[in-house]
C-alpha positions as CSV (number, residue, x, y, z in Angstrom):
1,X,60.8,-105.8,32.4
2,X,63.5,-104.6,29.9
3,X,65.2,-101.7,31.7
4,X,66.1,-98.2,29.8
5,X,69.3,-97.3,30.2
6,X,69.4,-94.3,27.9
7,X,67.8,-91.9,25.9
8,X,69.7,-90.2,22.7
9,X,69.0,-88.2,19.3
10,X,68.2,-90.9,16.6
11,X,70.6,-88.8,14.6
12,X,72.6,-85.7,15.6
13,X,71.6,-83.6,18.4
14,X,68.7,-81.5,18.2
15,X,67.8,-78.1,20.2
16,X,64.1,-78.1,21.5
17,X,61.8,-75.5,23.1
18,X,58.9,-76.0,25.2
19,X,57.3,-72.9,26.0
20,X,54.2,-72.4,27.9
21,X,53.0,-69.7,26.7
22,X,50.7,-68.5,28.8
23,X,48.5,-69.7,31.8
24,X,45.0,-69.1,30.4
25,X,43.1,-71.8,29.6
26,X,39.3,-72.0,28.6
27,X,39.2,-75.0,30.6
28,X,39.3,-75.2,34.5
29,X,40.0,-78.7,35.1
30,X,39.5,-79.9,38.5
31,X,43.3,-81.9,38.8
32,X,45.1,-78.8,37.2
33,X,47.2,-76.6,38.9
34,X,45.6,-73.1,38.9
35,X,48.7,-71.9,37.5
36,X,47.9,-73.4,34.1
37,X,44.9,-71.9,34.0
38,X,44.4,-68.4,36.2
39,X,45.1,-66.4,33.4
40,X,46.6,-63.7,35.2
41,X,50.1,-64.0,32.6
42,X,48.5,-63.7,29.0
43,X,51.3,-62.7,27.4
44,X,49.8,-60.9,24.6
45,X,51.8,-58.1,22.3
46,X,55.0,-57.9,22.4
47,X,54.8,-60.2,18.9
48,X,58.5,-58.6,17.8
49,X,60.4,-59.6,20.2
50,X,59.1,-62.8,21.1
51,X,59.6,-63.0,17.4
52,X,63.6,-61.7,17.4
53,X,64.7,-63.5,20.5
54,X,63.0,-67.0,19.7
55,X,65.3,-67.1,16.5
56,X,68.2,-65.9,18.4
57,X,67.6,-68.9,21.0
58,X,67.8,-71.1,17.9
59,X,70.7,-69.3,15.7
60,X,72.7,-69.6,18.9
61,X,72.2,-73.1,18.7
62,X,73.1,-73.1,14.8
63,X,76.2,-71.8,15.7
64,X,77.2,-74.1,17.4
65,X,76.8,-76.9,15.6
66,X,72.9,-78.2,16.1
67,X,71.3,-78.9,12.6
68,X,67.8,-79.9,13.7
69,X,64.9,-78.3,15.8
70,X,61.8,-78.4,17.2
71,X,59.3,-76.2,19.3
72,X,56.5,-77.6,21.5
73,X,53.6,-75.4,22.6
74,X,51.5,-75.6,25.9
75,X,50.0,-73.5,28.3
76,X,47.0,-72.6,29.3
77,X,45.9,-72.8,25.9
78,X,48.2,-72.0,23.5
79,X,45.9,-71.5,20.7
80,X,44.0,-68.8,23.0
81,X,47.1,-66.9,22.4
82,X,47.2,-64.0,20.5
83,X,50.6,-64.2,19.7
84,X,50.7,-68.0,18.2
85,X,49.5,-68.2,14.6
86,X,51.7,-65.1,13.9
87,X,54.6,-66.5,15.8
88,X,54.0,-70.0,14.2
89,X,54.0,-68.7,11.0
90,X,57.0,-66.9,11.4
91,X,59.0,-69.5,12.6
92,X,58.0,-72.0,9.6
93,X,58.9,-69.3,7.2
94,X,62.4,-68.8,9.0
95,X,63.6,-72.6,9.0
96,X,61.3,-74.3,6.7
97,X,61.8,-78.0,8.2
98,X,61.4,-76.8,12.1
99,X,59.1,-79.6,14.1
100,X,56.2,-77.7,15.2
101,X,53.9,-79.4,17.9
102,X,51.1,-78.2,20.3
103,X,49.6,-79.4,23.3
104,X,45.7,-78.6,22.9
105,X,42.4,-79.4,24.4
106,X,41.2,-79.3,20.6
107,X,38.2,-77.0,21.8
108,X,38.8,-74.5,18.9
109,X,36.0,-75.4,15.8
110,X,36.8,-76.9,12.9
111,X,37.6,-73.6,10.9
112,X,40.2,-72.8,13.2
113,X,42.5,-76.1,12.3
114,X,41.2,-76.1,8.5
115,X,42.7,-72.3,8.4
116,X,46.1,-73.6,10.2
117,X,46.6,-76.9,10.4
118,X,49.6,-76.1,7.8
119,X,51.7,-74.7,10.5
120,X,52.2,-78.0,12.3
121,X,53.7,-81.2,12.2
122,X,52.5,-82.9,16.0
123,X,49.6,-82.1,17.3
124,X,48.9,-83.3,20.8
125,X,45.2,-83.4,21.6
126,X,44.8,-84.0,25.4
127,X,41.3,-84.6,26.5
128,X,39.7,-83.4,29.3
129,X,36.8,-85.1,30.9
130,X,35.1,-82.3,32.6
131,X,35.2,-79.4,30.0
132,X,35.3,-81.2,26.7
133,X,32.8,-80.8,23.8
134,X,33.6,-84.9,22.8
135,X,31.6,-84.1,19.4
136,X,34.1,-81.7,18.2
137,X,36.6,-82.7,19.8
138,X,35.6,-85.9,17.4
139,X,35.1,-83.6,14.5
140,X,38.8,-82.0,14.8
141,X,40.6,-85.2,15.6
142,X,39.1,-86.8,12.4
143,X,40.2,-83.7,10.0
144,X,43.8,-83.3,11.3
145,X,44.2,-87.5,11.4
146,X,45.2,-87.8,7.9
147,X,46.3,-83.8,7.6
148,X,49.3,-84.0,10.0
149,X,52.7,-86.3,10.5
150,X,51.4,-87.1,13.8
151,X,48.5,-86.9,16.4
152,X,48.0,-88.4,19.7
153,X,44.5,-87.9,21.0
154,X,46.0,-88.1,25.1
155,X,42.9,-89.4,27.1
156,X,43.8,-87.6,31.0
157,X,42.2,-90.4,33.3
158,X,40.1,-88.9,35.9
159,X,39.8,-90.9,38.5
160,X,36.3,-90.1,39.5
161,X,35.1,-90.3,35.8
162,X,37.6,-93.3,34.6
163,X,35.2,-95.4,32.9
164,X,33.9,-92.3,31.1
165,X,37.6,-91.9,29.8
166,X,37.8,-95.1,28.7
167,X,34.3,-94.8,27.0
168,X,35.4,-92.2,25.1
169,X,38.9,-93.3,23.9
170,X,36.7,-96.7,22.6
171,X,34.4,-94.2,20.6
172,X,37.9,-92.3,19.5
173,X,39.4,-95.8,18.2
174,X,35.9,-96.3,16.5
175,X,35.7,-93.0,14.9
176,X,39.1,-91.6,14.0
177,X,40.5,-92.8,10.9
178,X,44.5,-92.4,12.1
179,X,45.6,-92.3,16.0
180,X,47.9,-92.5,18.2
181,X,46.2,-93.6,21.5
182,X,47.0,-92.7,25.2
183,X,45.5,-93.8,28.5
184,X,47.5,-91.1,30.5
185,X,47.9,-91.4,34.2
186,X,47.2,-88.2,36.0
187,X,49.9,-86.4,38.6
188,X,48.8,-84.4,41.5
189,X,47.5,-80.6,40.3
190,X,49.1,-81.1,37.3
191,X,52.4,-78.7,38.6
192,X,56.3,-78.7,38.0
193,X,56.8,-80.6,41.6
194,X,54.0,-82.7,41.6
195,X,53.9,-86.7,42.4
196,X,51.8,-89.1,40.6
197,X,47.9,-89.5,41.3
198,X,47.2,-91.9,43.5
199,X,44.1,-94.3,41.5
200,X,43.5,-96.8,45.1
201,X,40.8,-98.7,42.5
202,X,42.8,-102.0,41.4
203,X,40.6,-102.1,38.9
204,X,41.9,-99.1,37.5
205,X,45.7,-99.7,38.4
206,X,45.5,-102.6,36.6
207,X,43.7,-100.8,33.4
208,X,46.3,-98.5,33.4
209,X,49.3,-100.7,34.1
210,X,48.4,-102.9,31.2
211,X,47.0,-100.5,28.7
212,X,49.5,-100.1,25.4
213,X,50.1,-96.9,23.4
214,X,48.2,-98.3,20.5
215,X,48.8,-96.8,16.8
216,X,46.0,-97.0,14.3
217,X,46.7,-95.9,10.9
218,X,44.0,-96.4,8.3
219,X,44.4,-93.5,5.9
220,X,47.6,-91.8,3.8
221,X,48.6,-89.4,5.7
222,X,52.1,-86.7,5.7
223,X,55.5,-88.1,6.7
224,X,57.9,-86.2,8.1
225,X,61.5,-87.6,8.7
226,X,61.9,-85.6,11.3
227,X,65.5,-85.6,12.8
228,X,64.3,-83.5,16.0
229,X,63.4,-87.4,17.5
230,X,64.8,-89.0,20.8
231,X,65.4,-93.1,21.1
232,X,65.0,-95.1,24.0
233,X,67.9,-97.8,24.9
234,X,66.6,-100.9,27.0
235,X,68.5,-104.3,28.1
236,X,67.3,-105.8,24.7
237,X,66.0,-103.5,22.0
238,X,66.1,-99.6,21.1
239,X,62.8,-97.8,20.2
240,X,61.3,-94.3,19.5
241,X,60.7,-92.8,23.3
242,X,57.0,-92.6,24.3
243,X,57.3,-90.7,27.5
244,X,54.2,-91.8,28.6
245,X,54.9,-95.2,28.3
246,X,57.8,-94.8,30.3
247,X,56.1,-93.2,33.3
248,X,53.6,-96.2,32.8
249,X,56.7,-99.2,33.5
250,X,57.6,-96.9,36.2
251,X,61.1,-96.1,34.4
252,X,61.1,-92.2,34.6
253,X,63.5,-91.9,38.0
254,X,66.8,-90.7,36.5
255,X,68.4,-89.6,39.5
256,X,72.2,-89.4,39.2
257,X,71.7,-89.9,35.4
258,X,74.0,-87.5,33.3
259,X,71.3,-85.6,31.6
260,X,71.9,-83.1,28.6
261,X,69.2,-80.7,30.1
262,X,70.5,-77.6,27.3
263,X,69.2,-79.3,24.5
264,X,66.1,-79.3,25.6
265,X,65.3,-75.1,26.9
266,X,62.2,-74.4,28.3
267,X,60.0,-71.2,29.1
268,X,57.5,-70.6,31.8
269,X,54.1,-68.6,31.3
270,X,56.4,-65.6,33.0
271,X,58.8,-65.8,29.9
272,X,61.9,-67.2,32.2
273,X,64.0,-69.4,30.4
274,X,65.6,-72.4,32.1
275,X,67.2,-75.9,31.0
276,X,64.1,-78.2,31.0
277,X,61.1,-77.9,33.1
278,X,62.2,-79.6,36.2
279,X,64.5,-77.0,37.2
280,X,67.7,-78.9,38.2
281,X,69.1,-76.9,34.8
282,X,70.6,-73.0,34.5
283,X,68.7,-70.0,34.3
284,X,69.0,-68.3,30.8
285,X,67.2,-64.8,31.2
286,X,63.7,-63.9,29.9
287,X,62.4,-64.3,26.0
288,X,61.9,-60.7,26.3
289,X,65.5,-60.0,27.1
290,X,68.2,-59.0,25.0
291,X,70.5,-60.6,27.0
292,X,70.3,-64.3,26.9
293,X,73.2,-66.5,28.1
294,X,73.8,-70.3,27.6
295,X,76.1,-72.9,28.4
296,X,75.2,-76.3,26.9
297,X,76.2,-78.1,29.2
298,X,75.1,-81.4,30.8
299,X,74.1,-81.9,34.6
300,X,73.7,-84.9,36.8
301,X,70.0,-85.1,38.2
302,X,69.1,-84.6,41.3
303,X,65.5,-84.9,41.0
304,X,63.4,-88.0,42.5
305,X,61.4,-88.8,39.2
306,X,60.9,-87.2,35.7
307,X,57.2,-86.2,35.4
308,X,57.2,-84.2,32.0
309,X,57.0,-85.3,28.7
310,X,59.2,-83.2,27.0
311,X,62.2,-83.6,30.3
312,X,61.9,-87.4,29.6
313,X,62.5,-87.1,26.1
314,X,66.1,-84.9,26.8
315,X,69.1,-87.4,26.2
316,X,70.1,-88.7,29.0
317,X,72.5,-92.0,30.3
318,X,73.1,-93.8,33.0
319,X,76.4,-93.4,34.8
């Protein structure tokens, strides 16, 4: 196995947000953490600051010197939100050429994403076994495919109902004119601290261990040339980092890595703001704060293994 050795901006450093929004979710999926989904931090009003101190996170990082930008979405459900079209909107109006991406279970109907697909440039559509309408889900995937610069349809691999995930994704590949494909291993409850999932099947480990992200492109579709992009550096060849991939070959332990954890800033359905996810970074304050402080600067991790998509993705190197 070609080993990664590090992870950098394909161009010039970019600033990213993650922010999960919220921790309602219209699903209630059996492996998730109850803090994705209790519902007990909506979030809801407060539209003008959230709006103010989300451009001051990124004029901050215009000032000093960051050209490029991107926001990612999650929750809960961050299209349950009250806040998000408004927000969304906003922030494409203020810097037209912002990446835009969501993490959604794509349960919203088709009139939802017809009125806003616009707004984004990555959509991620995770599916969940257990809650899922798969018809719409079908429906939405199909009208965004060709819509939108990028969308993976993220199949979450239930152990008890594997097969049933890998039913679907074959009916997904059939169906879908453009894809991005994903057999994604689950962790335990789904939580900031959580380990992988333990699949004891070898039937399913080896499924999962040989399974490829698989692109499919059969239709015209946008192109964005997106600067807000990460590379991964192996032994023999550089490519675009696919975090799950990575977790897959078993590559995402980066501990005593030097790991620039301020480009990547990330808020928690309570609106704290830290450096990354994983919380080896600073503490910046609260979006709904005036007073927001940050330091940009790198730290070495201390963590056992990198389990979120958007902490693998931060630059990072070997030292």
């Amino acid at each position: 196995m070609n080993t990664l050795n590090k992870i950098t901006p394909v161009a010039e450093p970019y600033a990213c947000i993650t922010w999960q929004v919220n921790n309602f979710c219209n699903f209630q999926c059996s492996y998730c953490n109850p803090g994705n989904w209790a519902g007990d931090n909506r979030n809801n009003g407060a539209l003008e600051q959230y709006k103010q101190n989300t451009m001051r996170i990124f004029n901050t990082y215009k000032d000093r010197g960051y050209k490029h930008f991107k926001i990612f979405f999650s929750g809960g459900e961050p299209t349950h939100w009250e806040n998000f079209i408004p927000l969304v909107t906003y922030l494409r109006q203020q810097i037209p050429d912002i990446t835009i991406a969501v993490n959604t279970n794509l349960s919203r109907p088709l009139k939802y994403w017809q009125e806003h697909y616009k707004l984004f440039d990555d959509i991620v559509a995770s599916f969940h076994v257990e809650f899922c309408k798969k018809d719409r889900y079908i429906e939405n995937a199909t009208f965004l495919s060709d819509k939108i610069d990028y969308l993976c349809t993220k199949m979450l691999m239930h152990d008890e109902r594997f097969w049933e995930v890998v039913e679907f994704g074959e009916r997904v590949r059939r169906e879908v004119p453009n894809y991005n494909l994903e057999w994604t291993p689950l962790f335990d409850e789904m939580s900031i601290n959580a380990g992988p999932w333990n699949y004891t099947d070898p039937v399913k480990q080896n499924f999962l261990e040989n399974a490829q992200f698989e692109t499919v492109m059969r239709l015209p579709k946008p192109y964005k040339d997106s600067k807000a992009v990460s590379i991964a550096h192996y032994d023999t060849h550089s490519e675009p980092v696919n975090s799950n991939q990575i977790i897959a070959d078993r590559q995402n332990f980066f501990t005593g890595w030097k790991c620039y954890v301020d480009d990547a800033l990330f808020i928690n359905p309570r609106g704290e703001i830290s450096s990354a996810s994983c919380g080896v970074g600073n503490n910046h304050g609260n979006i709904l704060d005036d007073n927001l402080t940050f330091d940009l600067n790198p730290v070495i991790c201390s963590k056992q293994h990198c389990h979120c998509g958007t902490d693998i993705i931060i630059p990072k190197e070997k030292i």
